[in-house]
CHARMM internal coordinates of N, CA and C (Angstrom, degrees):
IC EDIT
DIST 1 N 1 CA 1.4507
DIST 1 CA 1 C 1.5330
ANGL 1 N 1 CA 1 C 111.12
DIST 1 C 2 N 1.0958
ANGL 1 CA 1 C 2 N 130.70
DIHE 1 N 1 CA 1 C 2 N -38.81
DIST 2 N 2 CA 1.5134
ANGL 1 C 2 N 2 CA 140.28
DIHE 1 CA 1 C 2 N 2 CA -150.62
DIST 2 CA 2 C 1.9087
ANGL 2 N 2 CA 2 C 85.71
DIHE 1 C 2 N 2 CA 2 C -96.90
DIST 2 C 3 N 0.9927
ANGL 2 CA 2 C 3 N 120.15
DIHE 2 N 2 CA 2 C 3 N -24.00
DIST 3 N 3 CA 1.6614
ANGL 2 C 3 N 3 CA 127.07
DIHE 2 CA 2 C 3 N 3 CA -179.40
DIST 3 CA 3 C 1.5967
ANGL 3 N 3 CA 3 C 99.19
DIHE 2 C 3 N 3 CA 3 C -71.07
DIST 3 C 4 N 1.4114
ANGL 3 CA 3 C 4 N 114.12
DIHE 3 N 3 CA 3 C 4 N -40.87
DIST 4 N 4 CA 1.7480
ANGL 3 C 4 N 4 CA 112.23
DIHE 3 CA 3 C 4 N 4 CA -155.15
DIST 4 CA 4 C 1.7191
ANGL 4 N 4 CA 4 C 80.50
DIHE 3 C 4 N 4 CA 4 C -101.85
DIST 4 C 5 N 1.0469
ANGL 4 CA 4 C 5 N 134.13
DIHE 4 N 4 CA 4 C 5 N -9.52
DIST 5 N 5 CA 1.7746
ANGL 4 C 5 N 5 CA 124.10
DIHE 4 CA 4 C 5 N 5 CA 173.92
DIST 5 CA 5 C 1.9066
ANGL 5 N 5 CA 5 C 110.35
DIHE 4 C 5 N 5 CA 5 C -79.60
DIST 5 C 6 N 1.6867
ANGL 5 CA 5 C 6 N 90.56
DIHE 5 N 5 CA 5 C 6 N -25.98
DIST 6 N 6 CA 1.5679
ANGL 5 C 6 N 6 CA 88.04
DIHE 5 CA 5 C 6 N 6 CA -167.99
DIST 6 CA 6 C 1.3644
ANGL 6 N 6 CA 6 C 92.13
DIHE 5 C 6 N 6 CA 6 C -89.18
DIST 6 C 7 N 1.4867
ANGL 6 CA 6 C 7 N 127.00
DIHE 6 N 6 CA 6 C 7 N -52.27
DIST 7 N 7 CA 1.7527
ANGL 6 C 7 N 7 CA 113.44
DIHE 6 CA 6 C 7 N 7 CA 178.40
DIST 7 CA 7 C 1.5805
ANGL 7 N 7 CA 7 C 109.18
DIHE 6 C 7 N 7 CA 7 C -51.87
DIST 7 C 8 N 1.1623
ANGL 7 CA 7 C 8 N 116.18
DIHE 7 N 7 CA 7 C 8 N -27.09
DIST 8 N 8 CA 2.0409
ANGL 7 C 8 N 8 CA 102.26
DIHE 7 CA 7 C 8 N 8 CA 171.22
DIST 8 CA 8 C 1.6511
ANGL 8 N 8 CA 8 C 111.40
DIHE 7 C 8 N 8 CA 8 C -65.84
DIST 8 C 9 N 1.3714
ANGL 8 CA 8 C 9 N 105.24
DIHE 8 N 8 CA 8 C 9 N -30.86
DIST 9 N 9 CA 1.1896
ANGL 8 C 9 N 9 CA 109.81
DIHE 8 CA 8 C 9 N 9 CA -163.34
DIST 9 CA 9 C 2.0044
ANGL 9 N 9 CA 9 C 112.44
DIHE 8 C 9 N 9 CA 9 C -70.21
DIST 9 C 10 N 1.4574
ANGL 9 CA 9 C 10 N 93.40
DIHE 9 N 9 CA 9 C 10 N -37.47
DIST 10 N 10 CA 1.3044
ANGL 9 C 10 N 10 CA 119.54
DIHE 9 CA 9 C 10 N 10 CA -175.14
DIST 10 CA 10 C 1.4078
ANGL 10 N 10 CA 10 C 102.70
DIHE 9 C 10 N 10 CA 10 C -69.12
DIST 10 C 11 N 1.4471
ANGL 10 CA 10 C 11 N 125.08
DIHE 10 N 10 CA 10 C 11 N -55.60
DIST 11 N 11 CA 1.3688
ANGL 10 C 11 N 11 CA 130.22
DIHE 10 CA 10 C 11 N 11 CA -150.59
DIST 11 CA 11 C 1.7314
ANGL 11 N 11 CA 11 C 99.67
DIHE 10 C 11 N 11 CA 11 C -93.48
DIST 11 C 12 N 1.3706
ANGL 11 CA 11 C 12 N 110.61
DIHE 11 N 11 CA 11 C 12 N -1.26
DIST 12 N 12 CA 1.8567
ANGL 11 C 12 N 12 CA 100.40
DIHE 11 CA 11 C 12 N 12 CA 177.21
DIST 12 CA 12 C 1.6893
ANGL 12 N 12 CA 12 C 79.92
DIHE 11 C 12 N 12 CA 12 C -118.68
DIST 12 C 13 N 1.3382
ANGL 12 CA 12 C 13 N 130.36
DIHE 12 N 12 CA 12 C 13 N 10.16
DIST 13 N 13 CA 1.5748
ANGL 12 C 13 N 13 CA 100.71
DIHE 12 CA 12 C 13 N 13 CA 174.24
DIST 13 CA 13 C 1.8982
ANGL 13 N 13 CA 13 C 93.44
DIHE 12 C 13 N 13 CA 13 C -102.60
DIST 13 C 14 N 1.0306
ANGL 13 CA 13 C 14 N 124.92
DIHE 13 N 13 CA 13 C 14 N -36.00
DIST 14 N 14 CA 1.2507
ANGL 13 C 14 N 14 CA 117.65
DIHE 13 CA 13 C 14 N 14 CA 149.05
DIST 14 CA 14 C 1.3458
ANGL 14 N 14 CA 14 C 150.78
DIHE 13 C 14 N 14 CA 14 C -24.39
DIST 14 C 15 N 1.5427
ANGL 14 CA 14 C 15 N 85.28
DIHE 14 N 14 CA 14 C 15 N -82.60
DIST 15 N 15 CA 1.5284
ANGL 14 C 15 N 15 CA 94.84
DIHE 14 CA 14 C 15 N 15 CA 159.19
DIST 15 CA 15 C 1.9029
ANGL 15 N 15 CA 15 C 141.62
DIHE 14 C 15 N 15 CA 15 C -74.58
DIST 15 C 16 N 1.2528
ANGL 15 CA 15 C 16 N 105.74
DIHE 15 N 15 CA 15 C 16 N -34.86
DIST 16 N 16 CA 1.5838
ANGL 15 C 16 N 16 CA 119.11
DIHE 15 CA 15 C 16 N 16 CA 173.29
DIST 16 CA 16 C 2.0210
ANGL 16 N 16 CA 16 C 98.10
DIHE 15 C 16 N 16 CA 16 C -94.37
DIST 16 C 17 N 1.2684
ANGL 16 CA 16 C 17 N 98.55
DIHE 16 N 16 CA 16 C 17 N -63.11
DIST 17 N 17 CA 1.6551
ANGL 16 C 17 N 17 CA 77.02
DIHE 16 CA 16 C 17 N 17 CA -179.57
DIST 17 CA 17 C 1.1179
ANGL 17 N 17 CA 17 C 122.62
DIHE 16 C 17 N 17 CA 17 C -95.83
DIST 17 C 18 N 1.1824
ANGL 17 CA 17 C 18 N 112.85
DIHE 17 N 17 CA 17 C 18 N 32.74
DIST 18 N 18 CA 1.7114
ANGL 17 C 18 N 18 CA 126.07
DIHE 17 CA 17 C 18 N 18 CA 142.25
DIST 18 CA 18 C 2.2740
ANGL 18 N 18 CA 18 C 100.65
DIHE 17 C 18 N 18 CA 18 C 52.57
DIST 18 C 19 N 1.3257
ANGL 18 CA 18 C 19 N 100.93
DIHE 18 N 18 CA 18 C 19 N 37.78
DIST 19 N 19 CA 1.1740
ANGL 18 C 19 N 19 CA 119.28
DIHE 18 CA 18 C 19 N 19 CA 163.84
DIST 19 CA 19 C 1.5114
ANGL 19 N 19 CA 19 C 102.02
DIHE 18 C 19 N 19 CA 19 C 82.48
DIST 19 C 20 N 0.8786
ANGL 19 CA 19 C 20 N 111.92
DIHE 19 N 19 CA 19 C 20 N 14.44
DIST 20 N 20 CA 2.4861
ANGL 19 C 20 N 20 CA 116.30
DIHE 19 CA 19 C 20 N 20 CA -170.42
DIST 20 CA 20 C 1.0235
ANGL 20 N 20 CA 20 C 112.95
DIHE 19 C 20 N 20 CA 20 C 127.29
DIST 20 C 21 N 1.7592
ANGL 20 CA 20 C 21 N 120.02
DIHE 20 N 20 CA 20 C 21 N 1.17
DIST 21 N 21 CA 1.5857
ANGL 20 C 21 N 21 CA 111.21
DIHE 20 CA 20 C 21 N 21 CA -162.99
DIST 21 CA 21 C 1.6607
ANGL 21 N 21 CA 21 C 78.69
DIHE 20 C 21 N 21 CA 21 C -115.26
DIST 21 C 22 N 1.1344
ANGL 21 CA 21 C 22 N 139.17
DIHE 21 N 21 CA 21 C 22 N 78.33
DIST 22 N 22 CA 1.2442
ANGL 21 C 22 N 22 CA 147.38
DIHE 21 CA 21 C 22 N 22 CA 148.92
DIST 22 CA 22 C 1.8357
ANGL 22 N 22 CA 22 C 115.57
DIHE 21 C 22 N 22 CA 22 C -38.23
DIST 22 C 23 N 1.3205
ANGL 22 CA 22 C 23 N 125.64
DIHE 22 N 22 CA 22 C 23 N 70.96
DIST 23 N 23 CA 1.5685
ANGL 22 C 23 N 23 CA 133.24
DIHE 22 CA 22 C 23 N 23 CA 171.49
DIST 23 CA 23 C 1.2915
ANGL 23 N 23 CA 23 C 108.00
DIHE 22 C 23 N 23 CA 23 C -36.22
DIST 23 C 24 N 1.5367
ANGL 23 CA 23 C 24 N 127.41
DIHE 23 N 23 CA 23 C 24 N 126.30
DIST 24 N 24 CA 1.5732
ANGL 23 C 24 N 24 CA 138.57
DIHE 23 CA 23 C 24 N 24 CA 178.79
DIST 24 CA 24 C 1.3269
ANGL 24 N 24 CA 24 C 115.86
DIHE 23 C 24 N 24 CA 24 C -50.73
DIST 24 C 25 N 2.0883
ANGL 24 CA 24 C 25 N 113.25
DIHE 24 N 24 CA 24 C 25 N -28.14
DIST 25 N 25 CA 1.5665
ANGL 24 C 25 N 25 CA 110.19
DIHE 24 CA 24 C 25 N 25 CA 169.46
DIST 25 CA 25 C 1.5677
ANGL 25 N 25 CA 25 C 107.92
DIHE 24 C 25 N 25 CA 25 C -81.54
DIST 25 C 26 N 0.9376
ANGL 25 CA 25 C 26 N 148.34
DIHE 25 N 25 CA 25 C 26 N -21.06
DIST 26 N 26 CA 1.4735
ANGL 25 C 26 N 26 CA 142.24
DIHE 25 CA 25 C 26 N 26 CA 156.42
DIST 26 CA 26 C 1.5369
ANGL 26 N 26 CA 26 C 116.18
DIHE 25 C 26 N 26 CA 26 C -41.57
DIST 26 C 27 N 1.3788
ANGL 26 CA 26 C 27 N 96.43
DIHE 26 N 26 CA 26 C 27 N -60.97
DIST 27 N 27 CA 1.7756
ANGL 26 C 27 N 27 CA 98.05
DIHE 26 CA 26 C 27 N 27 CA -178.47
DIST 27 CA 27 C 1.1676
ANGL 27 N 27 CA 27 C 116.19
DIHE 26 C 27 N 27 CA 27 C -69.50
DIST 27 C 28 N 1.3594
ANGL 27 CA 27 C 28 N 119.32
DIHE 27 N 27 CA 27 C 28 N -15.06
DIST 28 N 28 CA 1.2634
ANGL 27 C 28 N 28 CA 108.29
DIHE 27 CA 27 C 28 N 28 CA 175.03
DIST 28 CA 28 C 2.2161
ANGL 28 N 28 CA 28 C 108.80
DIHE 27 C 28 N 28 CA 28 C -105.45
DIST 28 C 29 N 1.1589
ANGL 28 CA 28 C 29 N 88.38
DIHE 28 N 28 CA 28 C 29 N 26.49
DIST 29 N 29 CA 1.7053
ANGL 28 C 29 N 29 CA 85.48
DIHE 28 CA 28 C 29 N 29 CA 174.20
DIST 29 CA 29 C 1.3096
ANGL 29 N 29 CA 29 C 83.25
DIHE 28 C 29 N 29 CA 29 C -111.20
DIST 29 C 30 N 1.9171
ANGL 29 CA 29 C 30 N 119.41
DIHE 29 N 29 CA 29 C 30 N -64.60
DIST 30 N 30 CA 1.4440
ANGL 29 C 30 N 30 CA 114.26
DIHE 29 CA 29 C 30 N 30 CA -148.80
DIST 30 CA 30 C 1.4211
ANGL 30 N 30 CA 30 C 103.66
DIHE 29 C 30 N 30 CA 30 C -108.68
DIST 30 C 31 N 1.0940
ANGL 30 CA 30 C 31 N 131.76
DIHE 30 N 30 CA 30 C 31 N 20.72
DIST 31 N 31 CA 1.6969
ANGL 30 C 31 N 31 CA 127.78
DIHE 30 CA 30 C 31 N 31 CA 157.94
DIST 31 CA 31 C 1.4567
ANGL 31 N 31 CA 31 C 119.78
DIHE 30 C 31 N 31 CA 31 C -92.42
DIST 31 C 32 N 0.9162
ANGL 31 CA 31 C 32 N 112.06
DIHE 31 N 31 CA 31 C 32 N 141.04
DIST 32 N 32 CA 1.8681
ANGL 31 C 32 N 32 CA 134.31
DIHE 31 CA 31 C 32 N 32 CA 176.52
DIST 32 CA 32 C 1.1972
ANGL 32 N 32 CA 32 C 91.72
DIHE 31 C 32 N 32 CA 32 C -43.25
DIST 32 C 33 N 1.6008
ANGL 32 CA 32 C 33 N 119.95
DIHE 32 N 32 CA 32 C 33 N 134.90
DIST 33 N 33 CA 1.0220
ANGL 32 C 33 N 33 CA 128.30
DIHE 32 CA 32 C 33 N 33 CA 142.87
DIST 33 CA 33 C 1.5987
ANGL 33 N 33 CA 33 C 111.24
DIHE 32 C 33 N 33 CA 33 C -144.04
DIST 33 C 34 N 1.3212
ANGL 33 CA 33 C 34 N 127.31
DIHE 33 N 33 CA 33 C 34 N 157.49
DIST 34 N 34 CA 1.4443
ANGL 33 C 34 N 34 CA 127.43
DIHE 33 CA 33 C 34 N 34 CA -173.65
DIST 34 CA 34 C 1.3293
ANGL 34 N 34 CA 34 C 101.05
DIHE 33 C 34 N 34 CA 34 C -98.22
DIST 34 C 35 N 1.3433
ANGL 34 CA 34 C 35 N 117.18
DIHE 34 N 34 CA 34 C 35 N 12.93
DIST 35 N 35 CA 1.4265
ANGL 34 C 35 N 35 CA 110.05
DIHE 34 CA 34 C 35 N 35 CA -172.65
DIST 35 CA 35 C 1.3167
ANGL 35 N 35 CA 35 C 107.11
DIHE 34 C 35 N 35 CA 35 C -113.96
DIST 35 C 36 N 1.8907
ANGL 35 CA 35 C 36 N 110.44
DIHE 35 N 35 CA 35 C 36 N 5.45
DIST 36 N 36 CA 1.4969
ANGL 35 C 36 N 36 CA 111.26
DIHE 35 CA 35 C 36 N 36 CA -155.17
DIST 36 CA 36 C 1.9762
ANGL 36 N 36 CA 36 C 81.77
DIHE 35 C 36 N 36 CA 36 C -79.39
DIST 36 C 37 N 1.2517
ANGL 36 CA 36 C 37 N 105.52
DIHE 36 N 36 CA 36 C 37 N -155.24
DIST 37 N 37 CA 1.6076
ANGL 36 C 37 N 37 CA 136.87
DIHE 36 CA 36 C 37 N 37 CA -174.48
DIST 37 CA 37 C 1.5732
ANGL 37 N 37 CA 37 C 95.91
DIHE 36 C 37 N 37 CA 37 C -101.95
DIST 37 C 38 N 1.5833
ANGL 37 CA 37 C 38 N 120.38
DIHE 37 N 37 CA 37 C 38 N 111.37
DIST 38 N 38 CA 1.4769
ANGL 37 C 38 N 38 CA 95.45
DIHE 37 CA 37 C 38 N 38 CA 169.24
DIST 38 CA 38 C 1.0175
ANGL 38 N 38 CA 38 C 169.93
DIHE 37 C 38 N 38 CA 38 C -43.19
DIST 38 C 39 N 1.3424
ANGL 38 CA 38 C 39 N 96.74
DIHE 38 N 38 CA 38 C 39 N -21.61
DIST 39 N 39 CA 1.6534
ANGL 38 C 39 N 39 CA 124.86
DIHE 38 CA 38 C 39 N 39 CA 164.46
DIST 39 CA 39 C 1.1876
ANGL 39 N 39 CA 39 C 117.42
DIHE 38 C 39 N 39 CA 39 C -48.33
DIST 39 C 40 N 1.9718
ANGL 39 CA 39 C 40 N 121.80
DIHE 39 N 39 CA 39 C 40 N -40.91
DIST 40 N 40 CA 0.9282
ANGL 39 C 40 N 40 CA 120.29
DIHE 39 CA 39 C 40 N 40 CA 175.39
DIST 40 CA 40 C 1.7439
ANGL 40 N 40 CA 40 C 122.56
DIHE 39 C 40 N 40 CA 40 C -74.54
DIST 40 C 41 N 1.7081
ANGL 40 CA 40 C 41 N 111.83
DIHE 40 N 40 CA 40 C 41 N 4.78
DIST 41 N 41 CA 1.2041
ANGL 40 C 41 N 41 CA 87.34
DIHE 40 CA 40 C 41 N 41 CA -156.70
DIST 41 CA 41 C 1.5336
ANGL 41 N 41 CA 41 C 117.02
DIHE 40 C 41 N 41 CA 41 C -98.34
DIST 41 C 42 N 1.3757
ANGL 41 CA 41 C 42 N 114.44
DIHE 41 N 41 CA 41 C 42 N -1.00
DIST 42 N 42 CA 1.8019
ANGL 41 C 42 N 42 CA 111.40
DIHE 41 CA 41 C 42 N 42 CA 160.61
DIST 42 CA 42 C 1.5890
ANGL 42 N 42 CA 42 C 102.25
DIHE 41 C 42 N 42 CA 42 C -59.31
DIST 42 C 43 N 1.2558
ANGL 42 CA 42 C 43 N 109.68
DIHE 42 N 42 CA 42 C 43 N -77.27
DIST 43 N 43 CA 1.5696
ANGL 42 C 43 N 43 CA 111.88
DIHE 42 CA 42 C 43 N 43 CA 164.59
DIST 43 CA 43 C 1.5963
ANGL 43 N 43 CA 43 C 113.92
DIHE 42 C 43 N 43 CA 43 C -0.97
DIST 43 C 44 N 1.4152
ANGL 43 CA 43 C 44 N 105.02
DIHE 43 N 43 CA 43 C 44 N -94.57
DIST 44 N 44 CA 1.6221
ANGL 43 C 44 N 44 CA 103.88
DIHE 43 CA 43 C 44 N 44 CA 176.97
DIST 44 CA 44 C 1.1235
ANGL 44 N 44 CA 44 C 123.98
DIHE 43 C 44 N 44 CA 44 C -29.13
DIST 44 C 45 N 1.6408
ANGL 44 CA 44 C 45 N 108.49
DIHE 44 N 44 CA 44 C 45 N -64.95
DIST 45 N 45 CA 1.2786
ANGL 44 C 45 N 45 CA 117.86
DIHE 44 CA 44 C 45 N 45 CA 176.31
DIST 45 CA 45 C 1.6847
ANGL 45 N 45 CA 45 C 133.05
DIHE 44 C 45 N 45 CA 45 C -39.17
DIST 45 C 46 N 1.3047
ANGL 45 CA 45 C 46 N 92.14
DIHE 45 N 45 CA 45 C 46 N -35.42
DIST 46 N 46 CA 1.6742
ANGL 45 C 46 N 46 CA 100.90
DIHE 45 CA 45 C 46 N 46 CA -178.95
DIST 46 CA 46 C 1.1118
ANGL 46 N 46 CA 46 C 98.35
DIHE 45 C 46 N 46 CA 46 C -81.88
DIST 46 C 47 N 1.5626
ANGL 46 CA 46 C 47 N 137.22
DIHE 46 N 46 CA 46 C 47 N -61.49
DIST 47 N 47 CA 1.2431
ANGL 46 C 47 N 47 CA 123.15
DIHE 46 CA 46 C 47 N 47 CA -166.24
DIST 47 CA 47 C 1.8308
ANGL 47 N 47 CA 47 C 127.39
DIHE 46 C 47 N 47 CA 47 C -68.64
DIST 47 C 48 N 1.4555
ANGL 47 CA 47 C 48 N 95.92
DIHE 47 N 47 CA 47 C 48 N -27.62
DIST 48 N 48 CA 1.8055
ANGL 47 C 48 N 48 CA 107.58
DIHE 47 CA 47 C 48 N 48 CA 155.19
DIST 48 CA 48 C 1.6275
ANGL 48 N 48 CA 48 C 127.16
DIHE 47 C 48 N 48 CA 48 C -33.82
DIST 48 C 49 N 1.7031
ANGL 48 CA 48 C 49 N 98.24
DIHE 48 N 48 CA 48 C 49 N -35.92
DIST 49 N 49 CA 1.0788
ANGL 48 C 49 N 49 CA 108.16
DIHE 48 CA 48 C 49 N 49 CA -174.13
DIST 49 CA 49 C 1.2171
ANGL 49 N 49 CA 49 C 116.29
DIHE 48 C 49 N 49 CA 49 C -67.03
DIST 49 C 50 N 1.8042
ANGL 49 CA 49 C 50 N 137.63
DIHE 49 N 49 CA 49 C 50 N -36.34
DIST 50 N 50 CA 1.0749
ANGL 49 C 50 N 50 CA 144.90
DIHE 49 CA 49 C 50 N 50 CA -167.75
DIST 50 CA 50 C 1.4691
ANGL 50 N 50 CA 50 C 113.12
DIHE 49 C 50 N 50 CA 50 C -117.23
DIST 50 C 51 N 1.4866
ANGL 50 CA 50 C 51 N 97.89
DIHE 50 N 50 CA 50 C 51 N 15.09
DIST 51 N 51 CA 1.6613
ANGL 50 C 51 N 51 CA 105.24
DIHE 50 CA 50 C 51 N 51 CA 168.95
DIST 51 CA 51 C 2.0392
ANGL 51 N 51 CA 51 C 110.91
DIHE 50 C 51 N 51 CA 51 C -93.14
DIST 51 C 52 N 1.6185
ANGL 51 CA 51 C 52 N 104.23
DIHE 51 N 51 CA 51 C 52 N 61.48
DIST 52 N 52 CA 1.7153
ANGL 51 C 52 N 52 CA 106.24
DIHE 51 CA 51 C 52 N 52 CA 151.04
DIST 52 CA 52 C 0.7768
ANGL 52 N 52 CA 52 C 105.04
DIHE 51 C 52 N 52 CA 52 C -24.17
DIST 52 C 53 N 1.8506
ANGL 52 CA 52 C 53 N 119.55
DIHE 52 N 52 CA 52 C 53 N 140.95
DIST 53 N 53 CA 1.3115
ANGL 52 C 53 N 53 CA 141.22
DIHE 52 CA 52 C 53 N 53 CA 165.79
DIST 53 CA 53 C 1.7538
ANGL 53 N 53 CA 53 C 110.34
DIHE 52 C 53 N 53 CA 53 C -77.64
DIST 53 C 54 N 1.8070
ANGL 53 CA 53 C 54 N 114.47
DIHE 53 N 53 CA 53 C 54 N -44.81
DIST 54 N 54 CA 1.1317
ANGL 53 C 54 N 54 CA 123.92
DIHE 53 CA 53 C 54 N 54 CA -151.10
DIST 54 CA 54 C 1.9040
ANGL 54 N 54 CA 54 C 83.87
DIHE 53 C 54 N 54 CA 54 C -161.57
DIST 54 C 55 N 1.6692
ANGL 54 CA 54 C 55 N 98.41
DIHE 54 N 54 CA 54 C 55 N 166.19
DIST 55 N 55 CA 1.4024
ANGL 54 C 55 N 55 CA 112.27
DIHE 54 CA 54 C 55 N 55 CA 178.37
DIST 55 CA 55 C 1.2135
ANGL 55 N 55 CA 55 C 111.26
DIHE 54 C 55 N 55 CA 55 C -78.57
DIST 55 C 56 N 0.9567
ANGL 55 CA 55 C 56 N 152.98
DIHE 55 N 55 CA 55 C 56 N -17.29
DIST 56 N 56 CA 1.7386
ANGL 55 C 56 N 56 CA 159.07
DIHE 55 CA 55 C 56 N 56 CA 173.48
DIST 56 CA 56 C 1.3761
ANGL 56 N 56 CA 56 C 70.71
DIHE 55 C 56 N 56 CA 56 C -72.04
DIST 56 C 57 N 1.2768
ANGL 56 CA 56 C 57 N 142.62
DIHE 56 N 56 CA 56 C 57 N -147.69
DIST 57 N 57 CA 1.0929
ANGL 56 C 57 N 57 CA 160.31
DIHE 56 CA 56 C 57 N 57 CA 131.52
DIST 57 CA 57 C 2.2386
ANGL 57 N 57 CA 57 C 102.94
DIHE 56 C 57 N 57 CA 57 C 91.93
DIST 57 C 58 N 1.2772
ANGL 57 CA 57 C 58 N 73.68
DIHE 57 N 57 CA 57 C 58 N -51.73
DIST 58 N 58 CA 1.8975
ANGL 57 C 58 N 58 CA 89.38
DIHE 57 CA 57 C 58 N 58 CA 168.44
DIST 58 CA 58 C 1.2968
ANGL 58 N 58 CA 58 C 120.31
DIHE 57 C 58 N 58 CA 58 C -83.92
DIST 58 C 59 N 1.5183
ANGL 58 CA 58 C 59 N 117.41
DIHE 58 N 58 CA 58 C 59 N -51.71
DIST 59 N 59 CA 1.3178
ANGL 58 C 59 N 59 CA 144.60
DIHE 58 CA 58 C 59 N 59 CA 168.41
DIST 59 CA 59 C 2.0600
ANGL 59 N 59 CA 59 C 99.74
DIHE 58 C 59 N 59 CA 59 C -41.17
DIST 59 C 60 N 1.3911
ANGL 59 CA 59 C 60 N 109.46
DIHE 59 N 59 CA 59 C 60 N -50.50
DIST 60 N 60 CA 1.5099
ANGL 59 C 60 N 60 CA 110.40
DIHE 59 CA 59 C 60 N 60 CA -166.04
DIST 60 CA 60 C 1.5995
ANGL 60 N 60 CA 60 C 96.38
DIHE 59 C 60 N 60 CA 60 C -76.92
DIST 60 C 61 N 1.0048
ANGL 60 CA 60 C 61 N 120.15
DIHE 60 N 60 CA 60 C 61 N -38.05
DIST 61 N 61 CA 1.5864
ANGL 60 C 61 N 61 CA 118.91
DIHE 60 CA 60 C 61 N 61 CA -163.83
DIST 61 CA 61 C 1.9015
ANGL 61 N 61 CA 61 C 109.38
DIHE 60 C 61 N 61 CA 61 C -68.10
DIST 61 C 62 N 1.6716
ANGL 61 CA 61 C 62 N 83.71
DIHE 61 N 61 CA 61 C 62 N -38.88
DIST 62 N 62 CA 1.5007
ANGL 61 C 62 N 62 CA 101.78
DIHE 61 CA 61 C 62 N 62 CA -170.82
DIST 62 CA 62 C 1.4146
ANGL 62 N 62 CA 62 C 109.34
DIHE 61 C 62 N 62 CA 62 C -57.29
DIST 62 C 63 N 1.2239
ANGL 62 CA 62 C 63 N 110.88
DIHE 62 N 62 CA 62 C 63 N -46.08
DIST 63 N 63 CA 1.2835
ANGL 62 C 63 N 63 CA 122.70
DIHE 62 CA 62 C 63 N 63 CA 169.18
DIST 63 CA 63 C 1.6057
ANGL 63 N 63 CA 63 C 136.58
DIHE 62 C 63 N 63 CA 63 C -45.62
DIST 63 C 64 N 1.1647
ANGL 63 CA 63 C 64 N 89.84
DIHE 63 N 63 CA 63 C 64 N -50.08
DIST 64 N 64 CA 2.0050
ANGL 63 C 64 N 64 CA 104.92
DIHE 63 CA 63 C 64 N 64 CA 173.64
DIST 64 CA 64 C 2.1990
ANGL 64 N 64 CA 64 C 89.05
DIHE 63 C 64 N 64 CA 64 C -79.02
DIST 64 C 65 N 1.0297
ANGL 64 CA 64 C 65 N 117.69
DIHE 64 N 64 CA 64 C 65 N -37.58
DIST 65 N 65 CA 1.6728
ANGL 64 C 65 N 65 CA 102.53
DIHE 64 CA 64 C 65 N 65 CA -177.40
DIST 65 CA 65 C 1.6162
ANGL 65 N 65 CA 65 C 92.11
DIHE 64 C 65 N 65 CA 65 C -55.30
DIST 65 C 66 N 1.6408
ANGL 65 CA 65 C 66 N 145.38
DIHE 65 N 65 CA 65 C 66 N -68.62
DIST 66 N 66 CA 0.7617
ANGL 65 C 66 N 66 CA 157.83
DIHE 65 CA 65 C 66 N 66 CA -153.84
DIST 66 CA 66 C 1.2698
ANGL 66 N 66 CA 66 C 101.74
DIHE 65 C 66 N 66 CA 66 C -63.50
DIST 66 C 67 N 1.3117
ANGL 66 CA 66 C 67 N 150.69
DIHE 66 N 66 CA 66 C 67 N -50.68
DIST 67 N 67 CA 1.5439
ANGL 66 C 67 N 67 CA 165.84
DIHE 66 CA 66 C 67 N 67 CA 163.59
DIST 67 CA 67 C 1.4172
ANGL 67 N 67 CA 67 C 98.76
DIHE 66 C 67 N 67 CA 67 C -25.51
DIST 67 C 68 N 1.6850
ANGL 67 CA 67 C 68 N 95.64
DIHE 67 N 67 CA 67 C 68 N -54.07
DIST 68 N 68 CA 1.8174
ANGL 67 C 68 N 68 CA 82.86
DIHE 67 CA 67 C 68 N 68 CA -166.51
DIST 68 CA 68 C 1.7431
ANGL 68 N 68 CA 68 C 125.22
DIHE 67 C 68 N 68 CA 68 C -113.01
END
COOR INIT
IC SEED 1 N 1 CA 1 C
IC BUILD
């Protein structure tokens, strides 16, 4: 499980945050907001989760997935 969290983690910091350069229409499709429509907000929520800001940030997480 912690294998298929780190390839999500990898492949939306890649692909959606475009390696740290996180685009303002991304964050505003797949980032949390309380202002979204509720429907969206498992949605958001899950994908928020694997939206890294920066590589430290991936690099640290990746690490504790790997730890345990």
């Amino acid at each position: 499980m912690s294998l298929l969290v780190g390839v999500m983690s990898l492949l939306s910091f890649v692909f959606i945050n475009r390696m740290g350069n996180l685009p303002p229409s991304a964050l505003m499709r797949f980032g949390f907001s309380g202002k979204a429509p509720i429907i969206e907000w498992p949605y958001r929520s899950f994908v928020s989760d694997f939206l890294y800001f920066n590589a430290t940030h991936l690099l640290t997480v990746g690490v504790a997935y790997v730890a345990l």
